[in-house]
N, C-alpha and C positions, 0 to 999 in steps of 0.2 A: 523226021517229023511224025510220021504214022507209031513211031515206036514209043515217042515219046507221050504222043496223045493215048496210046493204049496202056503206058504207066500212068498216068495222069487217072483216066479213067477206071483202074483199076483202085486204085488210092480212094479217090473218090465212092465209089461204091461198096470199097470197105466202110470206110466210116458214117454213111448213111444206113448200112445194113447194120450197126452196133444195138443193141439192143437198150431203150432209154426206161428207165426207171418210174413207175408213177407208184405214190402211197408206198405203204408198207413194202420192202422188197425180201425176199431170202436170203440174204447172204452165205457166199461159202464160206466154208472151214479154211480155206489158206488162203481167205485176206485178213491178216492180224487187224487193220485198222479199219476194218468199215464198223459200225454198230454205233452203240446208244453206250454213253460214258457217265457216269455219274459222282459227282465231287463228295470229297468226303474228309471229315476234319471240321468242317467251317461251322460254330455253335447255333446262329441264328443267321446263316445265307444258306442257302442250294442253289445248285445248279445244275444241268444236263446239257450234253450236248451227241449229236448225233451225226455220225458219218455216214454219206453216199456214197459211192462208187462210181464217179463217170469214165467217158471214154477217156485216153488217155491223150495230154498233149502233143500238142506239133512237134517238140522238143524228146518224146518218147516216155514223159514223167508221167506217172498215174495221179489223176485228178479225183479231189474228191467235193460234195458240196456240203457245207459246215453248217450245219442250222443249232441254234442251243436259247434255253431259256435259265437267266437265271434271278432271284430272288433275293433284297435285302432284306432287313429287319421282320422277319416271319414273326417275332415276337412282341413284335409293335400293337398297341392296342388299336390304331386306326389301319390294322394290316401292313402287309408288305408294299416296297416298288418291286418292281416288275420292267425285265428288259431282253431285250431278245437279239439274237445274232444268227447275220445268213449272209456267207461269202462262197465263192468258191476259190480253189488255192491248190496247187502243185505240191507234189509230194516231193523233198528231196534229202536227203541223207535222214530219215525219219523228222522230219519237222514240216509243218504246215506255216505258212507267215503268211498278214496280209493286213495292209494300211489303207486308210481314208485320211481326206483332210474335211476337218468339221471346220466350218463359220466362226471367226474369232476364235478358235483355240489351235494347238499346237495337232499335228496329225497325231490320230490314234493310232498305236501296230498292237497288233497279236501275234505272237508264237507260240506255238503247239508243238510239241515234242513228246514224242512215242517213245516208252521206257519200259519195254516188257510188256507184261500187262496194263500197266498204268502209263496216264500220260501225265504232265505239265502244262496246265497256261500261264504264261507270262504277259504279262498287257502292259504298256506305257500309254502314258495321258490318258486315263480310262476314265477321270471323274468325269459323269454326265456324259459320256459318249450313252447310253443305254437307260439312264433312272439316277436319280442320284443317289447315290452309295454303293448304285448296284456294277460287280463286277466278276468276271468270269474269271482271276486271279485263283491260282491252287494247283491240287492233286485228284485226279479223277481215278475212276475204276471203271470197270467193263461193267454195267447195269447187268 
């Protein structure tokens, strides 16, 4: 019992001493996927999205938290919608995924897939999960 209470406690005070992230952080040079992504292709939408770095799951997978804004019809004469994304989600074989279920509609998912430099999102049921028309769908680059 005492050895098991001194692994317990030891566990524990690792992941309370991890260091937590506020505002702007540094990021190192060898995590491929933390930073700011920005889409590219799309004639009258943009989009950005930004990766965090948290501690890492129970399961051993690196977490990150996914915040992004993005934009339809910027060439709209009464301006753009506007809609914003903020999850957090498990890293595994380079892809991020993560679902809700909205009020009378089908659940939203996101998948995110790191390809090099660049990544992929793929969204299903996306209309009006965010603004209407607006959707995080495409090819991003390292801002």
């Amino acid at each position: 019992m005492k050895q098991f209470r001194g692994e317990l406690l030891d566990a524990i005070s690792g992941q309370f001493s991890l260091r937590v992230h506020f505002g702007s952080v540094s990021l190192p040079e060898s995590d491929p996927y933390a930073g700011k992504f920005v889409r590219v292709g799309a004639q009258s939408d943009s989009a950005e999205v930004e990766f965090t770095p948290l501690s890492d799951s129970l399961d051993g997978y690196p977490r990150y938290a996914v915040t992004g804004v993005a934009l339809w019809g910027t060439q709209r004469a009464f301006g753009p919608n506007l809609g914003g994304l903020e999850f957090i989600a498990c890293l595994v074989d380079n892809e991020l995924a993560y679902s809700w279920e909205r009020e009378g509609a089908e659940p939203h998912t996101i998948l995110i897939r790191f390809d090099g430099t660049e990544l992929v999102i793929e969204e299903t049921n996306w209309v009006g999960a965010y603004g209407m028309n607006v959707t995080f769908n495409g090819k991003y680059q390292r801002a």
